[in-house]
LUMNULO-818460 format. One record per residue (C-alpha): residue in one letter; z, x, y. Coordinates in Angstrom, 3 decimals. Last residue first. Example, Ala and Ser with C-alpha at 12.3 -4.5 7.8 and 13.67 -1.06 7.14 Angstrom:
REM LUMNULO-818460
   r         zz         xx         yy
   S      7.140     13.670     -1.060
   A      7.800     12.300     -4.500
END
This chain:
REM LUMNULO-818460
   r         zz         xx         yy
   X    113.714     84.492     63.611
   X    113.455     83.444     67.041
   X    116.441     81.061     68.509
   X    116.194     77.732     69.858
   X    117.318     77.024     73.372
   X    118.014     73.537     73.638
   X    116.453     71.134     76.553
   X    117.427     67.611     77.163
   X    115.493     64.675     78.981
   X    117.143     61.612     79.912
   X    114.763     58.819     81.150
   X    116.385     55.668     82.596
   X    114.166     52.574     83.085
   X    111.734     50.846     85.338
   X    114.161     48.422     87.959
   X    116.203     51.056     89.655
   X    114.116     54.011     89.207
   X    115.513     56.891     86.771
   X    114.592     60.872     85.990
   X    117.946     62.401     84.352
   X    118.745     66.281     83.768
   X    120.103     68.072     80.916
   X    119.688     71.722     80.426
   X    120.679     74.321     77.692
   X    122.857     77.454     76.808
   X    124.683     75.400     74.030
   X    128.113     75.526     76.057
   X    125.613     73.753     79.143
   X    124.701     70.927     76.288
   X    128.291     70.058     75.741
   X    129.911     70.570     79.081
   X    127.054     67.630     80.112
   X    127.855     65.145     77.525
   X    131.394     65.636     78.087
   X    130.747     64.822     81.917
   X    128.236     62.256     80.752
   X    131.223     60.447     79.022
   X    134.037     61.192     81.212
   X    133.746     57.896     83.800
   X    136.355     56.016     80.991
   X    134.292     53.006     80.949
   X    135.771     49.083     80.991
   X    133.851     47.394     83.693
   X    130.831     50.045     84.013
   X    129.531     51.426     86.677
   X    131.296     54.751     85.751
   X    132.703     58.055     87.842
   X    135.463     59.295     86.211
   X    134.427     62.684     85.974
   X    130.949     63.649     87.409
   X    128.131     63.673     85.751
   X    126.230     60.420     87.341
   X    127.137     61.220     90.986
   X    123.435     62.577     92.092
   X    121.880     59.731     89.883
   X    124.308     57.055     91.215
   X    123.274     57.682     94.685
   X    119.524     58.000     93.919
   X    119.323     54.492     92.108
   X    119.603     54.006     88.724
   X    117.676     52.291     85.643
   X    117.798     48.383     84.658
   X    116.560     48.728     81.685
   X    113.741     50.132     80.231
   X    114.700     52.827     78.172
   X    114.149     56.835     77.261
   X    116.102     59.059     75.786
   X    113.874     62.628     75.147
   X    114.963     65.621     73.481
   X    112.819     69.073     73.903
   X    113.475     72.144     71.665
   X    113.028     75.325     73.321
   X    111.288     78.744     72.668
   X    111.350     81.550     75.144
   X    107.733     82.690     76.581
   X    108.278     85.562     78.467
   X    106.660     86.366     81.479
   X    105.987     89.966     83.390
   X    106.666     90.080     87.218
   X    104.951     93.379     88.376
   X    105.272     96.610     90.550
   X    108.579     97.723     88.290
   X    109.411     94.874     86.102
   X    110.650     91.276     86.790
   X    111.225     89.005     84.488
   X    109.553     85.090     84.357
   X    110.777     82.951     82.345
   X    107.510     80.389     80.556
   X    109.404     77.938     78.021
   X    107.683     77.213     75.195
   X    108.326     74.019     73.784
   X    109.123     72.574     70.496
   X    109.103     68.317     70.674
   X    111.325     65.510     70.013
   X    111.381     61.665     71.202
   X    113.578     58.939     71.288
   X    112.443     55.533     72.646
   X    114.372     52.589     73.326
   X    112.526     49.400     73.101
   X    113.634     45.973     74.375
   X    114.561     42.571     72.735
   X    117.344     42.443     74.672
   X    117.578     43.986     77.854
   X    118.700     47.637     77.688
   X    121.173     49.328     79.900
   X    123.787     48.678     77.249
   X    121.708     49.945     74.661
   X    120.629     53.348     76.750
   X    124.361     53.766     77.461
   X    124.840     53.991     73.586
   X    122.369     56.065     72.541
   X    122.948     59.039     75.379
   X    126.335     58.764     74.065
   X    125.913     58.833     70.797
   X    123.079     61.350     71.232
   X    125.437     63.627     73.187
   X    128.763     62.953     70.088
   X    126.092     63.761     67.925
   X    125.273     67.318     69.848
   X    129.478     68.086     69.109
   X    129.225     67.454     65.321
   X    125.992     69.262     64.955
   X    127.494     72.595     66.882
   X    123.629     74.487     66.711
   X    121.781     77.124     65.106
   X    118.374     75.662     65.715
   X    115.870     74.134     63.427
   X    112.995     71.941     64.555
   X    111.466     70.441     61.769
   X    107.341     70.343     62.216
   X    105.216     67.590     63.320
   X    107.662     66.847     66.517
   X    109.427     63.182     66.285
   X    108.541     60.268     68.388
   X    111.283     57.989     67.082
   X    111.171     54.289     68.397
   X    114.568     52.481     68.224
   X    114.507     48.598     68.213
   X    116.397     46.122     70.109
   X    118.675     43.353     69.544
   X    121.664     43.828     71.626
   X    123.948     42.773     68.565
   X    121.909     44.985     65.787
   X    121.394     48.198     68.372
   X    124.726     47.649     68.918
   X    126.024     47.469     64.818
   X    123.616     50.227     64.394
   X    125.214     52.914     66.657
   X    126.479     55.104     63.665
   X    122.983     55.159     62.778
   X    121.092     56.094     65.609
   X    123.524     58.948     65.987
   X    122.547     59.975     62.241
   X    118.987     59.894     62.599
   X    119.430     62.344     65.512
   X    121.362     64.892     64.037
   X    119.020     64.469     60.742
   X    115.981     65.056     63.562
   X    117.802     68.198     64.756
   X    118.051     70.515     61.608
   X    121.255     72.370     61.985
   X    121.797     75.843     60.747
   X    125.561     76.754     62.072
   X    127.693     76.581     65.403
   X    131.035     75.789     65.323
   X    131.167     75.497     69.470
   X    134.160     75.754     71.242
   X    135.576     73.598     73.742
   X    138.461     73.981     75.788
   X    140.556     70.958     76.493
   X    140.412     68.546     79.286
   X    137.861     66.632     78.388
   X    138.485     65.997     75.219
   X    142.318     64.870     76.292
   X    140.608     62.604     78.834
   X    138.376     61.053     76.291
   X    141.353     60.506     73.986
   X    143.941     59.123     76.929
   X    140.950     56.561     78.298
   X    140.420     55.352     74.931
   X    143.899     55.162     74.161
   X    144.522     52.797     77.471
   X    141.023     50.441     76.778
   X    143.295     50.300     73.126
   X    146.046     49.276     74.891
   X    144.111     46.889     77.391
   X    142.759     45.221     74.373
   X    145.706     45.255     72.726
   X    147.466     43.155     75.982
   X    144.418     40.978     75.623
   X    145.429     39.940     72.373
   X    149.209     39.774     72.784
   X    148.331     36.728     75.450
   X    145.713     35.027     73.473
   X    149.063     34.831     70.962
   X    151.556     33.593     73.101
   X    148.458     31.037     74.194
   X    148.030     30.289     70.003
   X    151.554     29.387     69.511
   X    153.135     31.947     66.232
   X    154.274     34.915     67.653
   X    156.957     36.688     65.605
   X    154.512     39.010     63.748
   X    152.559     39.531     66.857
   X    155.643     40.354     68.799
   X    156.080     43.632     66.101
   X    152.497     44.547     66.926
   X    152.898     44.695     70.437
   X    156.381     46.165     70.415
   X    154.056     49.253     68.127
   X    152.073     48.919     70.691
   X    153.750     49.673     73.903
   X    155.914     52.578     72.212
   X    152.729     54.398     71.413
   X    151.562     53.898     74.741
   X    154.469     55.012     76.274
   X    153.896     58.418     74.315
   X    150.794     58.719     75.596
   X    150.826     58.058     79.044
   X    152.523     61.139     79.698
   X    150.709     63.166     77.954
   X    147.035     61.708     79.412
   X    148.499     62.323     82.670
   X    148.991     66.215     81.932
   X    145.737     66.132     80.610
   X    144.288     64.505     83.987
   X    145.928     66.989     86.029
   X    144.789     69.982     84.103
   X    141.403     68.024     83.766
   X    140.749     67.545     87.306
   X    142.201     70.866     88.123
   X    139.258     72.132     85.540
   X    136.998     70.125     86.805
   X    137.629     71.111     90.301
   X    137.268     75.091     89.217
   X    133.583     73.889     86.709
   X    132.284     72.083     89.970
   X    133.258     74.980     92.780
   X    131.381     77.414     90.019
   X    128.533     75.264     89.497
   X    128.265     75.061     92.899
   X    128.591     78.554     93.162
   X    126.539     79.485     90.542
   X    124.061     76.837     91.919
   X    124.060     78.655     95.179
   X    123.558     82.015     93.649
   X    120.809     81.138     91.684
   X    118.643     79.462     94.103
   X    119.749     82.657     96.857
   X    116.246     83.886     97.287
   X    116.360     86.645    100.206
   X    113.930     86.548    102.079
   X    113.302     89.576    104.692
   X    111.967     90.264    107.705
   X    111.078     93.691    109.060
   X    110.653     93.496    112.790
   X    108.505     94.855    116.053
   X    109.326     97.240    118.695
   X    106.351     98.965    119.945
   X    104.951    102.279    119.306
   X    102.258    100.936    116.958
   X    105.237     99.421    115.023
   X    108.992    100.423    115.283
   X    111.080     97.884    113.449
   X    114.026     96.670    113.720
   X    115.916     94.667    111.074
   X    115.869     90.145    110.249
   X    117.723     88.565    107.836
   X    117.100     85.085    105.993
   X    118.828     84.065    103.219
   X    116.877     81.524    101.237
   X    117.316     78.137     98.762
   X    115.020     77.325     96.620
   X    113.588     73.746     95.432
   X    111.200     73.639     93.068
   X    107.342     72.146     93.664
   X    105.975     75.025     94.161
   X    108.253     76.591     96.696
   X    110.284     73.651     98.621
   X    112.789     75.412    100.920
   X    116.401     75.335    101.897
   X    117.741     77.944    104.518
   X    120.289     80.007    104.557
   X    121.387     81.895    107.996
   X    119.399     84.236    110.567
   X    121.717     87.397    109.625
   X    120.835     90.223    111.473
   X    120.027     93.969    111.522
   X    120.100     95.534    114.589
   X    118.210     95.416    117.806
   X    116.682     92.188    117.240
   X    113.599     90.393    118.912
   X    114.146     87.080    119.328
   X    112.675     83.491    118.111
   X    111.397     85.389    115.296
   X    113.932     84.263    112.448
   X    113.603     80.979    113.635
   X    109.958     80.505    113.515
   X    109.341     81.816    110.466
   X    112.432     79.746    109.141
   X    110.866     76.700    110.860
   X    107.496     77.407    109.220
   X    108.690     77.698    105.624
   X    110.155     73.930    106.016
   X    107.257     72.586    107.340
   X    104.871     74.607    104.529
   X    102.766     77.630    104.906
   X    101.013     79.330    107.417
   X    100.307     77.193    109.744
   X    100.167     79.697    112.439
   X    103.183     80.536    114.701
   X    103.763     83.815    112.264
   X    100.548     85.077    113.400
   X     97.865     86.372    111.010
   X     96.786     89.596    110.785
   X     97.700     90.727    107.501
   X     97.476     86.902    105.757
   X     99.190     84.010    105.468
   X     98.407     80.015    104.124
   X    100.266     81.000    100.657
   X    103.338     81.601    102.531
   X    105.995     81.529     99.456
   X    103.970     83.431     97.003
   X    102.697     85.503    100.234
   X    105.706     86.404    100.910
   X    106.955     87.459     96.891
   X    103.858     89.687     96.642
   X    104.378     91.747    100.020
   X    103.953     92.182    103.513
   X    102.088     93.653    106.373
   X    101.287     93.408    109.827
   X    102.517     89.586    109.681
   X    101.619     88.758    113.784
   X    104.378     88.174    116.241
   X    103.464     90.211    119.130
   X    105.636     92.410    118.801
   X    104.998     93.058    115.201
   X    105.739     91.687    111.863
   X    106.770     93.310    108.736
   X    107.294     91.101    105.838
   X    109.415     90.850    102.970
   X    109.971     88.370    100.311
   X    112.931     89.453     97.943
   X    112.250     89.168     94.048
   X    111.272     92.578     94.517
   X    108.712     93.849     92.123
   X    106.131     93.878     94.509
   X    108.230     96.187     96.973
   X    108.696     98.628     94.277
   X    105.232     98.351     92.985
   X    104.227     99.424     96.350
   X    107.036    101.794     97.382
   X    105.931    103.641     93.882
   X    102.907    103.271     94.761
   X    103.211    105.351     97.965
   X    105.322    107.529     96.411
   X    102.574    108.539     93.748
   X    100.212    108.648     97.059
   X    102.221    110.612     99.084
   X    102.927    113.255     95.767
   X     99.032    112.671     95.257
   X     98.373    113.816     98.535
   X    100.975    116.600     99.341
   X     99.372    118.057     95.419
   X     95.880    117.613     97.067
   X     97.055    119.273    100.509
   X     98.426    122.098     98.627
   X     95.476    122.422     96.433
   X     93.762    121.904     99.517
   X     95.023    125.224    101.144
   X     94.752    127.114     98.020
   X     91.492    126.545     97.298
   X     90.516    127.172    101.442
   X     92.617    130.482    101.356
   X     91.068    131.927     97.971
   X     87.450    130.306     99.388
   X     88.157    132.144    102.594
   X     89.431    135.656    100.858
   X     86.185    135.491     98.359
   X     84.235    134.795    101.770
   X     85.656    137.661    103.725
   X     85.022    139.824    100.415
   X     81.539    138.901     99.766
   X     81.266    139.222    104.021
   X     82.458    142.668    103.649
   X     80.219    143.288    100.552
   X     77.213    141.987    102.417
   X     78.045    143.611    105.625
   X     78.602    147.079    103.373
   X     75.153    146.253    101.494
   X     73.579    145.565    105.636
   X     75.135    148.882    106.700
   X     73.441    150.587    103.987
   X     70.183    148.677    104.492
   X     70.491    149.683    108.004
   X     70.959    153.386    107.510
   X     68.195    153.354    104.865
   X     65.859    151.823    107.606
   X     66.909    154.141    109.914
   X     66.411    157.518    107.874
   X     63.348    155.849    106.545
   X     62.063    155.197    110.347
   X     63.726    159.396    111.235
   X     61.647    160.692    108.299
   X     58.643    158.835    109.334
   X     58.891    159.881    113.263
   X     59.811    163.238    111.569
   X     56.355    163.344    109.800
   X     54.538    161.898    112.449
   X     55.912    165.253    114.466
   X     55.202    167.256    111.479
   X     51.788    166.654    112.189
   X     51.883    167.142    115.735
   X     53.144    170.634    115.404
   X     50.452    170.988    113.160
   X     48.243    170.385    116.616
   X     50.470    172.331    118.573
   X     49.980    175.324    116.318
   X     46.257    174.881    116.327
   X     46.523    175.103    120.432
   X     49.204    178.160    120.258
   X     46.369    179.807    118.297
   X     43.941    179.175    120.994
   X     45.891    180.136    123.270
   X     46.340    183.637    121.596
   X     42.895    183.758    120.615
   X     41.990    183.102    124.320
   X     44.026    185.712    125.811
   X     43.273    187.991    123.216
   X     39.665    187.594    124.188
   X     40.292    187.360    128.115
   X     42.361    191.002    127.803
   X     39.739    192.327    125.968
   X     36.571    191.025    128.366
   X     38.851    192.094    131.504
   X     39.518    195.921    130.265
   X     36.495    197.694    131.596
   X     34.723    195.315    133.904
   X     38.177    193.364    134.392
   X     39.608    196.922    135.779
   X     36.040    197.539    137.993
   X     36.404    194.147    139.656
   X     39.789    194.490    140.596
   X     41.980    191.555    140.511
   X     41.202    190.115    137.525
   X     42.877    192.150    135.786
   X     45.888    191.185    136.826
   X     45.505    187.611    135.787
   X     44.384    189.098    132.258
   X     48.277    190.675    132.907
   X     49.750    187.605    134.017
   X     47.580    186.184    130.981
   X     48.856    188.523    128.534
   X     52.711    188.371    129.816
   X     52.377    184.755    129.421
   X     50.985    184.529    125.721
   X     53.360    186.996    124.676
   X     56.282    184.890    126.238
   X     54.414    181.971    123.967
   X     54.112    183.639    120.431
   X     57.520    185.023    120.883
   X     59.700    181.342    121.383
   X     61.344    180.807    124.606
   X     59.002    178.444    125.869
   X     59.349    176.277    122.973
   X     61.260    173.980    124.670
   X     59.000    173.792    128.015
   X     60.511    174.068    131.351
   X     60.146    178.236    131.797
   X     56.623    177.752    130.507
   X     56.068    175.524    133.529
   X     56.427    178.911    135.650
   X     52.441    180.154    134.452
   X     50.964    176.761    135.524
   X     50.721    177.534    138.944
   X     49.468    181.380    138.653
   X     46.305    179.458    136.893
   X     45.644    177.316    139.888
   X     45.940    180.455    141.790
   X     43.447    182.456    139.870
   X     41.038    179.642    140.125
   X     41.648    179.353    143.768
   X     41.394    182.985    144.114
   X     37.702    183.025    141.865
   X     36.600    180.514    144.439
   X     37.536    182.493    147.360
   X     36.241    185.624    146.387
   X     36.437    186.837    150.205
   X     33.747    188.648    152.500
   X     31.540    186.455    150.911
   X     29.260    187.813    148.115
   X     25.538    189.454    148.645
   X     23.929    190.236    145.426
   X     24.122    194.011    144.250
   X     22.384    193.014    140.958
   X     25.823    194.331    139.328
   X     27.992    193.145    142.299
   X     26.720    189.188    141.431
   X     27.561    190.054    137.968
   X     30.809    190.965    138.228
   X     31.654    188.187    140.627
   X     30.188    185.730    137.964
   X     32.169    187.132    135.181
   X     35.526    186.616    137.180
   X     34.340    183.302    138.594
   X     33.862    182.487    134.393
   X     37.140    184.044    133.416
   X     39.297    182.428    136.044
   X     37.598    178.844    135.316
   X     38.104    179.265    131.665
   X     41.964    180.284    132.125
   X     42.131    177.125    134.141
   X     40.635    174.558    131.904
   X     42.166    176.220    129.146
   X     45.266    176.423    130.618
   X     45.232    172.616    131.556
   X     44.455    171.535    128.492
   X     47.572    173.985    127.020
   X     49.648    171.911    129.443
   X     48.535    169.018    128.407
   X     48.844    169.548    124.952
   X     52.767    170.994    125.647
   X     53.253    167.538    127.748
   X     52.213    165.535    124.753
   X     53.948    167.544    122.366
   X     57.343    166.976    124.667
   X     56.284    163.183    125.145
   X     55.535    162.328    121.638
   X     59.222    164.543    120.824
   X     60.701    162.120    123.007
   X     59.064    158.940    122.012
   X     60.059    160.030    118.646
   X     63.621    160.370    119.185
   X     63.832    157.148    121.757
   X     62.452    155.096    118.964
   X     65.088    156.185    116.222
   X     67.997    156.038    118.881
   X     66.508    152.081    119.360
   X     66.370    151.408    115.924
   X     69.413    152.887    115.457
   X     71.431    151.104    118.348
   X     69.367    147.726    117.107
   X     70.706    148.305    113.556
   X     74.561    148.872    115.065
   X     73.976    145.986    117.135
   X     72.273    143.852    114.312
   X     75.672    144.904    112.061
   X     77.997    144.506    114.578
   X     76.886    140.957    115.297
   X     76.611    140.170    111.267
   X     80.463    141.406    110.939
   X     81.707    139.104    113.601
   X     79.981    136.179    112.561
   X     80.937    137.032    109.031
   X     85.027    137.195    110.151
   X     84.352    134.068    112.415
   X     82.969    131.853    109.328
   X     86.327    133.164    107.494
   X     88.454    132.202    110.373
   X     87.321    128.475    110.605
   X     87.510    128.237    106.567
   X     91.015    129.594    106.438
   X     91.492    127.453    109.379
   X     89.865    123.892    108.056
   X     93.267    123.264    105.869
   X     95.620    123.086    109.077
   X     93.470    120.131    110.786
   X     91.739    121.197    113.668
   X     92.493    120.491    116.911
   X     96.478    120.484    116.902
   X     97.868    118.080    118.749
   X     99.067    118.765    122.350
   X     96.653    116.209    123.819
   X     98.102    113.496    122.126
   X     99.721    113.112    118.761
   X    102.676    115.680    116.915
   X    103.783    113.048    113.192
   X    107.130    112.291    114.366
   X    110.116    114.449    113.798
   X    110.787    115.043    117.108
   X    110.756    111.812    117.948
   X    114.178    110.812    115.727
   X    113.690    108.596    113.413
   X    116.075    105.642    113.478
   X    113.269    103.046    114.922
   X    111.441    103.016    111.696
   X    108.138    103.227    111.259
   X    104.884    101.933    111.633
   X    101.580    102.603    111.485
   X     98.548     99.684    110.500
   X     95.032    100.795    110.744
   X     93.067     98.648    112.964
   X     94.248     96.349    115.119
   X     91.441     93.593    114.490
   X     93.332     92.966    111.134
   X     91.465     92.336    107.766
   X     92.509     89.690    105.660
   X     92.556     91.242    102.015
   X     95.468     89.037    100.949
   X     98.466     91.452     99.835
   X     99.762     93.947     97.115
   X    102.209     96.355     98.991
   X    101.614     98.466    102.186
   X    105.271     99.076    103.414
END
């Protein structure tokens, strides 16, 4: 219920409430088992994991290739390193068989002497037997070139043996030999050449495998995050349509609340105004969100209510009774009625003010206009049967007058007209009363109303000996009024303002156009209206009134003087109210009278 209000700030924090009807399993989920995240963040949350997931495949998948890649050339390194050794070795070996060979031959050609055994040339031999079965381990071993290159060196191996074989065949068989190994040797070293070449071929094969990978990653994670931003767009277009449908309700509430003429607040368990609108703070100008309701807050009278409409804490809604209060200087009267209310989890209240002003002086008004009309039914009825009586009484009146001829007899038959026509007075003024009035209305210029009242009231004004002052407005003031019924006001007005008078007094009349400010309430707003009035002022300086004769002055039949009828003001009164207007009296005993009248005029 978050309406226009005094920025105070409260040391709660954000106000929540609700109402203790809803159930809890529609409430808002809070606690540990509340979501995390909020519902919009997920597309996002999920996307981010997608491209996570797709960038650790991708560097495993690169790292697996790099790796394979590596492991490749390392092996064939190792494979054309081992053959190079190996062929090393066989030269080494092969040229250690060849030169004991040639020095045994040579040592039997100058008939040297040799150990009984050619131990050196069987350890070369021997070494060189070793190395033959590793050509059964290498890859190529199965190739031509190299099973021709073993069967020649088992067979230069052979040769060996026998001094005269190697004299005759072991030159040839070491030359082949030789070529043949030598061959093998240039082959391994193109070998190695093509071996850079597929290390190169397999680092481009890799790299273009990666980049691939990579443009599918990129694509994948262009789609992932075309999918996300989809999701996200159309997550918070949902959230911004739930937020401007909260906040378009939420100012609706507001200018709904404002534009109550109702004052309601909502205050907590611990008695402090958590929030509350226009209208509450009109009334409690001293309040604020925040502030406790046992502050002075506002006036005396505003205080007690506070205080009695929070004296307990109610279960249902409840009546706390009307209450009269002073609100700028006007007095209001208020319903008070208190409902539960669930705030911050604890039970707290909605109160509410209901202005009554209205309805109390329609009922009064009401309970007036229902006695005045038995009043009048009865009096009318009275009036009838008085009447006729009368009419007998002085017509025997008149007829004893011209009989009568001692002066006591007739004193006598004078004051019994007086008291007849006191009678007839009373019978006409009850019979106005009591009838309906209607109003002839037409175009009626109110200062020739006026002038006219003061005339017909000369001969008082002449014997009481004061003067009339006339404060007239500038400018005519024309209103479609009854002229004959608003003379019969100013003659009345007129003529109690003489008798109050003391001679050689003043009374004043005054006129003046007015606009009167009414306010109207709109939708989150109270808009004013300026409607245009014409003010009438009787003022004297006689003996004015006190209170107890002001509050009784319009009713029927009440008079403080010897000889009135009581009805006068009460006509006055029904006269000005069946013209839409207001009259009201301001008097201290001892200063003067002031009657002020108000008459709607109407716009052109």
């Amino acid at each position: 219920m978050a309406t226009n209000f005094k920025p105070t700030e409260s040391p709660e924090g954000e106000i929540v409430y609700r109402r203790v009807s809803v159930p809890s399993e529609e409430r808002a989920p809070q606690g540990p088992g509340a979501p995390r995240f909020d519902p919009t963040l997920m597309p996002l949350l999920v996307g981010c994991a997608l491209l996570l997931l797709f960038v650790l495949i991708l560097g495993n998948l690169s790292v697996r290739r790099v790796e394979d890649t590596s492991q490749k050339v390392l092996v064939m390194e190792q494979q054309f390193a081992a053959r190079a050794n190996l062929l090393l070795q066989y030269r080494i070996a092969l040229t250690r068989v060849d030169n004991e060979a040639r020095d045994r031959m040579e040592a039997e050609a100058r008939h040297e002497l040799r150990p009984p055994f050619d131990l050196r040339l069987d350890t070369a031999r021997s070494d060189l037997n070793k190395l033959i079965p590793l050509f059964d381990h290498l890859p190529l071993a199965d190739m031509p070139k190299w099973r021709t290159f073993r069967n020649d060196i088992l067979t230069y191996i052979d040769t060996t043996n026998d001094n005269r074989e190697y004299s005759l065949h072991g030159f040839e068989n070491f030359q082949r030999v030789d070529r043949e190994l030598n061959e093998i040797i240039r082959d391994t070293s193109n070998e190695q050449d093509q071996i850079f070449q597929q290390s190169d071929a397999l680092q481009r094969s890799s790299a273009r495998s990666i980049k691939i990978w990579s443009l599918i990653a990129i694509l994948a994670g262009l789609f992932v995050a075309a999918g996300t931003v989809s999701e996200a767009q159309r997550r918070y277009r949902q959230m911004r349509q739930s937020m401007d449908t909260a906040r378009r309700e939420r100012e609706f509430s507001n200018q709904m609340l404002g534009g109550m003429v109702s004052a309601i607040a909502a205050i907590d368990r611990q008695d402090r105004i958590r929030s509350a609108n226009a209208s509450f703070f009109e009334i409690f100008p001293n309040a604020g969100v925040g502030s406790s309701v046992h502050d002075e807050v506002g006036s005396t009278e505003g205080m007690k209510i506070l205080q009695a409409a929070t004296a307990t804490h109610v279960e249902e809604s409840t009546y706390r009774g009307r209450w009269n209060l002073n609100k700028n200087g006007t007095a209001h009267t208020y319903d008070v009625y208190s409902s539960p209310l669930e705030i911050d989890g604890e039970h707290g209240q909605i109160l509410t003010l209901v202005d009554a002003s209205e309805a109390v002086k329609a009922e009064a008004a009401l309970r007036r206009s229902e006695s005045l009309a038995a009043v009048g039914e009865a009096a009318a009825q009275l009036a009838h049967e008085i009447k006729n009586p009368l009419g007998s009484i002085r017509l025997g009146v008149e007829m004893l007058r011209e009989h009568t001829t001692t002066d006591d007899a007739l004193r006598t038959i004078t004051l019994v007209e007086r008291g007849i026509h006191h009678l007839n007075k009373l019978v006409v003024d009850v019979t106005q009363f009591s009838r309906r009035r209607e109003l002839d209305r037409s175009k009626v210029n109110l200062q020739e109303v006026i002038d006219s009242s003061i005339d017909m009231v000369a001969d008082r004004i002449q014997d009481k000996q004061v003067s009339v002052k006339k404060y007239y407005a500038r400018a005519e003031i024309i209103g479609n009024w009854d002229d004959e019924q608003l003379r019969e006001v100013f003659l009345n007005l007129l003529a109690n303002a003489i008798d109050a008078s003391e001679p050689q007094s003043t009374v004043e009349v005054s006129t003046e156009l007015i606009g009167l400010s009414v306010g109207t309430r709109s939708v989150g707003a109270v808009d004013h209206i300026t409607k245009p009035m014409a003010r009438i002022q009787v003022v004297d300086h006689g003996s004015g009134m006190d209170a107890k004769t002001q509050v009784r002055l319009f009713e029927p039949f009440f008079t403080t003087k010897k000889r009135g009828t009581g009805l006068g003001m009460s006509i006055v009164r029904q006269i000005i109210e069946l013209h839409g207007g207001t009259i009201d009296v301001q008097s201290e005993p001892g200063k003067g009278t002031k009657f002020r009248i108000e008459l709607p005029v109407p716009t052109a």
